[in-house]
N, C-alpha and C positions, 0 to 999 in steps of 0.2 A: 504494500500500500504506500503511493507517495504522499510523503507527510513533509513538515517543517522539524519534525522529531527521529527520523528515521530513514536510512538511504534504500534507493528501490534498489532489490536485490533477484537474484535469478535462483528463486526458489526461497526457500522457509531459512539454508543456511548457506546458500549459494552466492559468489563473489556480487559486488556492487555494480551495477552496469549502468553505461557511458550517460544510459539517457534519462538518468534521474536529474535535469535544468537544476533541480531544486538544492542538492549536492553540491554541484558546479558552479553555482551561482554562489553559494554560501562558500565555498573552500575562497573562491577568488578575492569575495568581499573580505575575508581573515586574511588573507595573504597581501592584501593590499590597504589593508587598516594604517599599520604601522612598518613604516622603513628603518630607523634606524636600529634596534638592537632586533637580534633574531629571536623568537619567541620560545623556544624549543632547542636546545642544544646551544646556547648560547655561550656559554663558558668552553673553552677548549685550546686544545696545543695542535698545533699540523708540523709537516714536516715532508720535504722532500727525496725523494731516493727511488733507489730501482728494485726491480722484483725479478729474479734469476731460480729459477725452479733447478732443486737441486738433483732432479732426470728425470727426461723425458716421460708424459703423461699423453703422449699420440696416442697411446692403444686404449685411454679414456674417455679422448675428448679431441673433437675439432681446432677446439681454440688456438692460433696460432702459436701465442706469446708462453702456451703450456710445452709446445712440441717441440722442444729441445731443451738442455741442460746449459746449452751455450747462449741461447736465449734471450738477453735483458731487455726488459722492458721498463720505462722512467712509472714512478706512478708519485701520489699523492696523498698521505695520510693525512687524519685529523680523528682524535681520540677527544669525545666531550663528555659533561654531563649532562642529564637531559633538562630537569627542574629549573637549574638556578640558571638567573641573571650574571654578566659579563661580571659582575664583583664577589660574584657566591664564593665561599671557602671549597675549600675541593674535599676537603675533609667529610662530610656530609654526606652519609650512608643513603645515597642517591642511586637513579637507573645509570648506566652509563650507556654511552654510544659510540660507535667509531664508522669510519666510512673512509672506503681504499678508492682512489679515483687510477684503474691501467691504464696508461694511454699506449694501446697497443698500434700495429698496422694496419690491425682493420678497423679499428674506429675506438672509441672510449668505453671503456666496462667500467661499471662500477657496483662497488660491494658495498654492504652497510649492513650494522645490527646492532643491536641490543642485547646487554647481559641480561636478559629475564629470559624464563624459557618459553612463553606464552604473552604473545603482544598483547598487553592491556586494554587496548580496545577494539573491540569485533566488528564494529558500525562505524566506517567513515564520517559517518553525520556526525556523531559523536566527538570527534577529535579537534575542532572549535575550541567547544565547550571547554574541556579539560584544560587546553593549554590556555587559555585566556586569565590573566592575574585576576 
């Protein structure tokens, strides 16, 4: 059911789909609220280097920048917290987050997650809410 409380979904527990306006329109209006500090992983350290796989993963995987040992590919970290503002302590028994940016030859991959073992929340509509101070 398309609601102002709920993402239209494909099935009773099935993913979110593209044509819920009502979603879309609310993510964008949140994401274009406020520019300067980031709402959600705000606090964090990055750092640049490269990612050299120490042998070959061809017989797993397409991936190019996996298919050799000699390999390197430049990539892009950033390890955050997820709660706190740009001045939070780090100390603060928080979610944490990180997110690996490959820039391989065939185009940019990227990796991201969360030390929780189950994302806290199930309903895109939902995630607004939460992160809003």
């Amino acid at each position: 059911m398309l609601t102002i409380r709920n993402s239209l979904r494909a099935g009773s527990r099935g993913p979110t789909l593209l044509e819920d306006f009502i979603l879309r329109e609310k993510i964008t209006h949140f994401d274009h609220e406020r520019i300067p500090e980031r709402i959600v992983h705000a606090r964090g350290s990055a750092a640049h280097g490269y990612f050299q796989p120490y042998k070959s993963l061809a017989a797993l995987t397409k991936a190019d920048f996996l298919s050799s040992a000699d390999k390197i590919t430049p990539v892009f970290v950033r390890f955050s917290t997820v709660q706190g503002g740009a001045g939070s302590a780090d100390t603060v028994r928080d979610i944490r987050g990180f997110a690996t940016k490959f820039y391989t030859d065939e185009g940019i991959f990227d990796l991201v997650g969360n030390n929780t073992p189950v994302f806290f929340i199930q309903d895109a509509m939902k995630f607004p809410t939460l992160s809003t101070p």
